[in-house]
Structures are given as structure tokens and as C-alpha cells.
C-alpha positions, 0 to 999 in steps of 0.5 A: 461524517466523511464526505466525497465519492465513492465508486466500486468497479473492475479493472483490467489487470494481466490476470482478468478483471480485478475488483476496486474501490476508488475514493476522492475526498472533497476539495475546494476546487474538486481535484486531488492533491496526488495520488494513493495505492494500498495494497491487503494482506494475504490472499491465502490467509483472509486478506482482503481490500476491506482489511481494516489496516488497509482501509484505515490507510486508504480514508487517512489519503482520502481524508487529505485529498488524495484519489485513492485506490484499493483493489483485490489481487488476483483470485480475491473476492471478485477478482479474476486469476489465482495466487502468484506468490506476490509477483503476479499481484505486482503486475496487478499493482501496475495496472492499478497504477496505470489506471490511476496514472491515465486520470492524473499523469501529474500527481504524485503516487502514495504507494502503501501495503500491509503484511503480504501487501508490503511485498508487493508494494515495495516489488511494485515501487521498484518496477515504477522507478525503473520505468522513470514513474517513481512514487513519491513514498513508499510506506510498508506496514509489517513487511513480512521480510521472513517469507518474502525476498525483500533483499532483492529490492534494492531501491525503490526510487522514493523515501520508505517508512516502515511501520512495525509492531514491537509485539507482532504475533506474525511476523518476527519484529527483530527481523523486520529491526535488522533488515530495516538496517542493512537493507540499501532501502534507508527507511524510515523505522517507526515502532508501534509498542505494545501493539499486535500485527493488525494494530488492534486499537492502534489504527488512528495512531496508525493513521497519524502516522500515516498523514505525516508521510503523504505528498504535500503537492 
């Protein structure tokens, strides 16, 4: 069983109070080794912080030490505002970002998202370089490059994964292949065969994967 902390509050975003849960696995001096953010998928179609990619991604940085925040955008669960076509959501990520900056100015920030949330992160790592606070990596499962302008994100200031289903039934996989190609961000592909967009019976091969890209200091 899982052992460490768990605390559930509101945060003070742009758009009102948002909803997190924060998670710190146990240490033998009792602090974290760097920190993680993972942000859900659709706020329009189910996606929540409870999404089990999302959660999935969130115990595997708990697991290895991390501080870990989760939090529901704008307009999800208990969280104030409404749906901002994932630029809202970005300033959302910031204050989520300061809020964990505040406790631990030096740790080096794990930034994660899942479909929609993929958008996001990669808007929000970019926000982050330009303002000399660029995470450590960035790590994009399914980003959804067909709905989202992903061509505008250039850089991100940070090494990128990109975890991508061969058989995704929502977003187009070919389009994810190409993009990884040509897009100045050089990520780091790894592809998931056999395997839909919520990684059903994927996930501990998703955490591996996962663990293998968090900071080591």
C-alpha cells in the first residue's frame, strides 16, 4: 500500500477557486525529490483530475518522491470559471505552478497532460520558459495535434516525450507521427501498439514509461 500524504483544497486561480489534490510520497529525510504537475483531459467530454491516465501518471511522481499536483480546470467539479478553449486552463496551470513553486523554489518541475491536457501543458511549459522557469520535462500523452494548434508552440525550453497509442480511437495517430516530425519541439516518441486512447490495460506500462522520464535531482 501506498504510503505519504494526501491533502484535497482550493486554489486561487485567474478564473476563481480551482479544485486540487496534492500528493507527497514518503522520504527518508521527508522532502521531495522535484516536483509534478499532470493536467486531465477534456473539460467538455468527462475529463476530470480523477481520470485514470491522469492519476496513474500522478502516483507513478508520488511513487518516486515527487510533490505532486492535480487540479480540476476552470468550470470542472468544484472549480470556478467555465471552458476557455485550453487558454484559460493555461493560466490555470500557472497558478498551479506558482503555488507549488512558492513551497519549493528549487525543485525542478515534471510538467504532464493527457489528451486536452497535453495542450495545455506544452502552452503552459512554453509560458514557463519565457518567464526563465522552464520545467525540467515535459511529457504529452495523446496530444490531440488535430483540434489544438500545437504548431504555434515552438519550444518549451525542456526535453519533450510523447506517448502515443498506435490504435488511438480519438485522436488520429498518423497526425501525432507527422507532427512529432516536423515540429521544432524534437520529442521523444514512444509508441503504445495495440493500445486505445485511454490506455485501458496499458496504464503500469504507462507508468514505466512514465518513471523513466521523471528528474533525478
Amino acid at each position: 500500500m501506498a504510503t505519504g500524504k494526501t491533502e484535497r483544497f482550493m486554489l486561487e486561480g485567474p478564473a476563481g477557486q480551482l479544485e486540487a489534490v496534492f500528493e507527497q510520497g514518503d522520504s527518508s529525510d521527508g522532502a521531495p525529490r522535484f516536483c509534478a504537475l499532470v493536467c486531465h483531459p477534456h473539460p467538455l467530454f468527462g475529463g476530470t483530475m480523477q481520470n485514470k491516465v491522469v492519476t496513474t501518471l500522478s502516483r507513478a511522481c508520488r511513487d518516486a518522491g515527487g510533490a505532486v499536483l492535480r487540479f480540476n480546470f476552470r468550470g470542472v467539479g468544484n472549480s470556478q470559471g467555465a471552458y476557455s478553449d485550453g487558454l484559460g486552463e493555461a493560466e490555470d496551470l500557472l497558478a498551479a505552478e506558482a503555488w507549488l513553486r512558492h513551497r519549493w523554489p528549487q525543485l525542478p518541475l515534471w510538467l504532464a497532460g493527457f489528451s486536452f491536457g497535453s495542450f495545455v501543458a506544452a502552452r503552459g511549459a512554453r509560458i514557463l520558459a519565457d518567464n526563465g522557469r522552464a520545467a525540467r520535462h515535459l511529457f504529452l500523452v495523446a496530444p490531440p495535434v488535430h483540434h489544438y494548434d500545437f504548431a504555434s508552440i515552438e519550444y518549451s525550453g525542456c526535453p519533450v516525450t510523447v506517448v502515443m497509442s498506435e490504435d488511438d480511437e480519438v485522436v488520429p495517430a498518423d497526425q501525432v507521427f507527422d507532427w512529432v516530425e516536423r515540429t521544432p519541439l524534437a520529442p521523444d516518441l514512444i509508441r503504445f501498439p495495440d493500445a486505445g486512447h485511454f490506455f485501458h490495460g496499458r496504464l503500469v506500462q504507462l507508468a514505466e514509461v512514465a518513471r523513466s522520464r521523471l528528474p533525478e535531482s
